[in-house]
N, C-alpha and C positions, 0 to 999 in steps of 0.2 A: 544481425543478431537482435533480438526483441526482447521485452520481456518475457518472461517462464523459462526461460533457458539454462537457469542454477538447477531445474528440477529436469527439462528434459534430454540437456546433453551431459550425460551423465557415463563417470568411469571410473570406478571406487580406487583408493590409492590400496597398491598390494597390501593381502594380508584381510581384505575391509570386505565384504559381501553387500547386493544395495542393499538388503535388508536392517542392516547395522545404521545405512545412512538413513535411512526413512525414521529408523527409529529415534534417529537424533531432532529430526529436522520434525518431525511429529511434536516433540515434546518440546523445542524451540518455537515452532507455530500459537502452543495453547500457553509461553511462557509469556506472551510481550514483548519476545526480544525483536531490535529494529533489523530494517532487514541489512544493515550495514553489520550487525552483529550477527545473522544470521548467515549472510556470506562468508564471513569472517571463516566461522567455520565450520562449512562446505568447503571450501577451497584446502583446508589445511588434509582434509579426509579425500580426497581428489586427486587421481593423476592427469585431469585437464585441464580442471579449473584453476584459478590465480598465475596464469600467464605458462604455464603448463604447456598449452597446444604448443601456442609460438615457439616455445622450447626447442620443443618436437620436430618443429618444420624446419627451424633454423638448418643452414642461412637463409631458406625462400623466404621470399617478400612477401606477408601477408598484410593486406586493407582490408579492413572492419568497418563495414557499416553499420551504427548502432540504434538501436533506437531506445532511449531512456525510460524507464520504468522504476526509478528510485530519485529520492530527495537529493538535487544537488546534482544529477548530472554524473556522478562519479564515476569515470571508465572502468575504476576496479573494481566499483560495486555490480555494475551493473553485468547481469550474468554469472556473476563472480567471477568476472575481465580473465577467460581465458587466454586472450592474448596482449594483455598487459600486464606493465609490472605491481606485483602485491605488496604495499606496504606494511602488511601484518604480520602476525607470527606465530607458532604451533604457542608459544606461551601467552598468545591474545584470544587462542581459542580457546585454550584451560579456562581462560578468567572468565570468558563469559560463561561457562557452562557452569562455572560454580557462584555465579552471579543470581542464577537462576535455578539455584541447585537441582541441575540436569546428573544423574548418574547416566552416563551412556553405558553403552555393552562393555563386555569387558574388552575387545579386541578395538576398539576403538579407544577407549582409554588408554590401551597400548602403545597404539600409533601414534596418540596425541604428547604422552609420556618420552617415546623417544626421543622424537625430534626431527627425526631424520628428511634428508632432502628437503630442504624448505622451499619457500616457492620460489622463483626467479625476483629479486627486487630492484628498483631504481638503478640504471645502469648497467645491469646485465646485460655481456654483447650478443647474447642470444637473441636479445627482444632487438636490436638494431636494425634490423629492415620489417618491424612489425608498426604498421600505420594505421590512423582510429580516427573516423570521420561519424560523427553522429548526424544523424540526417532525420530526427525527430524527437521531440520533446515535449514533456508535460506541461511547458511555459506554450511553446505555440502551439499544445492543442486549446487551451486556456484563450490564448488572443484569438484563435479561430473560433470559439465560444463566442467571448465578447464581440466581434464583426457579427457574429450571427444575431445577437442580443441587439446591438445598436439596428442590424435591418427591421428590426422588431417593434423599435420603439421603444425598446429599455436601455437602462444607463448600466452599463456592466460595472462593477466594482471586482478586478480584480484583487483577495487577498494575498495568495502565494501560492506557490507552485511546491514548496517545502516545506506541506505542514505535518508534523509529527503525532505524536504520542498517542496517550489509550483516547479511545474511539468518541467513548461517552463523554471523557472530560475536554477531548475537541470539540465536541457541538457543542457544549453547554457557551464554550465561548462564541461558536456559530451563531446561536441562539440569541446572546446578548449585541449581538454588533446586528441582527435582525430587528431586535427590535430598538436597536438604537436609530437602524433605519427607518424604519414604518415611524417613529418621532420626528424625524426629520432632522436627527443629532448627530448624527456623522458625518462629521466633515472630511473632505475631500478638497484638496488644492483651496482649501480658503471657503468652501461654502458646501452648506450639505448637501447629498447623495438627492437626484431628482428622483419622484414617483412618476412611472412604476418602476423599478428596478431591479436586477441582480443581481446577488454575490456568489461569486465566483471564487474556487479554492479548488488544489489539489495537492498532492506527498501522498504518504502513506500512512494510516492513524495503523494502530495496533489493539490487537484484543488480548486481557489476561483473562483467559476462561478458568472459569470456579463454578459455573454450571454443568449440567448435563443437556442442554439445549442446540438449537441447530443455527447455524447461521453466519454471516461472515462481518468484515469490521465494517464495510457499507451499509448493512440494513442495521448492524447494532448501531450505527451515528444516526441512523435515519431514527432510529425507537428512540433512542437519548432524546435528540433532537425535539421532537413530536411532544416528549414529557417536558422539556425545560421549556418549548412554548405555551405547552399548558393551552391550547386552542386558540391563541392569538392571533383575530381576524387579520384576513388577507396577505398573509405570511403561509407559502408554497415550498417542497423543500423536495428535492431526489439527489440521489448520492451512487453512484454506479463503478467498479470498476473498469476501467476501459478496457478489457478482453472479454469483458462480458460472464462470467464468472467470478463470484463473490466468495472467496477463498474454497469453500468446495461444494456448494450446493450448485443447483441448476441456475441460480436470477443472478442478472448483471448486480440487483443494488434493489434499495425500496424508494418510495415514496410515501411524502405527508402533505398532509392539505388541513386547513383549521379543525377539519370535523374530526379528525382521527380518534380524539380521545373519545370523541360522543359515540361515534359508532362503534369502537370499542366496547364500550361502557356498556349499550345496548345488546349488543353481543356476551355480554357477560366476561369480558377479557379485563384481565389484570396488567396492563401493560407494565408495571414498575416488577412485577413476581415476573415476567417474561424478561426483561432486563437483568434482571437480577439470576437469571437462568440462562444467561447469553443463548436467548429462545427468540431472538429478532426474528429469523425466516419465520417461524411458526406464528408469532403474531401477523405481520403482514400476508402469511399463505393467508389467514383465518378474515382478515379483512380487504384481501382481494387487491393489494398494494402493491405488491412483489413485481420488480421489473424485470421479463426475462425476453433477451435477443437472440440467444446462444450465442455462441463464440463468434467473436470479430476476430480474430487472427491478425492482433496486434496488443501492445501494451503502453502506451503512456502512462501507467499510475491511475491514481482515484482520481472522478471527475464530482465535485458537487456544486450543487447550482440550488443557490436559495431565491424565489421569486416573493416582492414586497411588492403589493401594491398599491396604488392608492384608497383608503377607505372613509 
């Protein structure tokens, strides 16, 4: 099991049509919410999700191979853990939806209102011969980065494998620990970060859309990004989802390079009105940036990679 799997093993809890669930999970997408709260509840609208299958199969023995696509590693999250146990509840999926004030359909408010059948939790002898072996991760695609980086000749600086929240207000910290590098002020084990270098990070950042614009939380950190450096020589930056799909447009992710805001500028682009219209793809489509691989047919999470050199 991989990432995208909350979206395409899919089997609405009685009563639910998928149309109800899209509907929820649409307007969960443009809220912010993380994707721990975004599982949360999926699983509760689900007759597979949150350990659900395993149910199902019980007594057979089922082994999960995982591979992590969320901050933390979490068996329950990830996928929304069909065949583990859920430590949530139809009353953790209310809060969130009124967190965000989500009105769902009516018939999902129903389901959610009743209660009924909750998921399997902690110690349920249902899940007893259900076994969960993760066999990849957004830490060691990150160390497979850095070995790569080191054959290179750069000093990899990993930050975390678990980094959060809205997209923009993560690079702006991207940004400052960038150019804390290119100073030669971050210190590491007792002494600063050698030139040339890279910083290395992945989790999952979130977007709260308030535009009308196109584009996913990868190229929106890449536009953030790009503005909080403000053209600051020799500071290199790309940010890509690792399935190669940046929430729904065709590019894995963007990239920036010092010149971005110039040739912007020259172009006649507003990068701050394109941010401010979560319109990332459309600036990078218009400056020729946009990273597209098509689908890799896997998921580890976001990968970003900041390149400082020496100048």
């Amino acid at each position: 099991m991989s990432g995208g799997a909350s979206a395409l093993l899919a089997l609405p809890a009685p009563g639910l049509t998928l149309d109800d669930k899209r509907a929820v999970t649409r307007d969960l997408l443009r809220s912010g919410a993380t994707i721990h709260e975004m599982n949360c509840v999926r699983k509760h609208l689900s007759a597979i999700k949150g350990g659900r299958l395993a149910a199902a199969a019980a007594p057979a023995e089922i082994v999960t191979l995982a591979i992590s696509d969320v901050p933390g590693d979490d068996p329950a999250v990830i996928g929304s853990g069909p065949t583990v146990a859920d430590p949530t509840s139809f009353a953790d999926a209310r809060a969130i939806l009124a967190k965000y004030a989500i009105a769902p359909p009516p018939a999902i408010a129903a389901v959610l209102a009743a209660a009924r059948d909750e998921t399997p939790k902690p110690g349920d002898p249902r899940l007893a011969h259900a076994r969960y072996q993760l066999v990849a991760t957004p830490e060691l695609a990150l160390e497979a980065a850095a070995d790569a980086a080191r054959a290179l000749g750069l000093t990899p600086s990993l930050l975390s494998d678990h980094i959060e929240g809205e997209a923009r207000e993560v690079a702006k910290l991207h940004a400052a620990i960038a150019r804390q590098v290119a100073a030669g002020k971050f210190i590491v084990g007792g002494g600063a970060v050698s030139l040339p270098a890279v910083i290395l990070s992945g989790g999952e950042t979130t977007v709260t859309v308030r535009g009308g614009g196109r584009g996913g939380r990868n190229a929106e950190f890449v536009l953030a990004l790009a503005l909080a450096l403000d053209g600051a020589a020799g500071i290199h930056a790309i940010a890509c989802d690792s399935d190669g799909i940046d929430g729904t447009e065709d590019n894995a992710g963007a990239r920036a390079s010092p010149d971005t805001i110039a040739r912007a500028a020259r172009l006649g682009l507003d990068l701050k009105a394109y941010l401010a219209d979560n319109n990332a793809w459309g600036a990078f489509n218009a400056l020729g940036d946009l990273v597209i691989t098509g689908p890799t047919f896997t998921n580890v999470n976001d990968f970003r990679a900041i390149l400082v050199e020496a100048t």
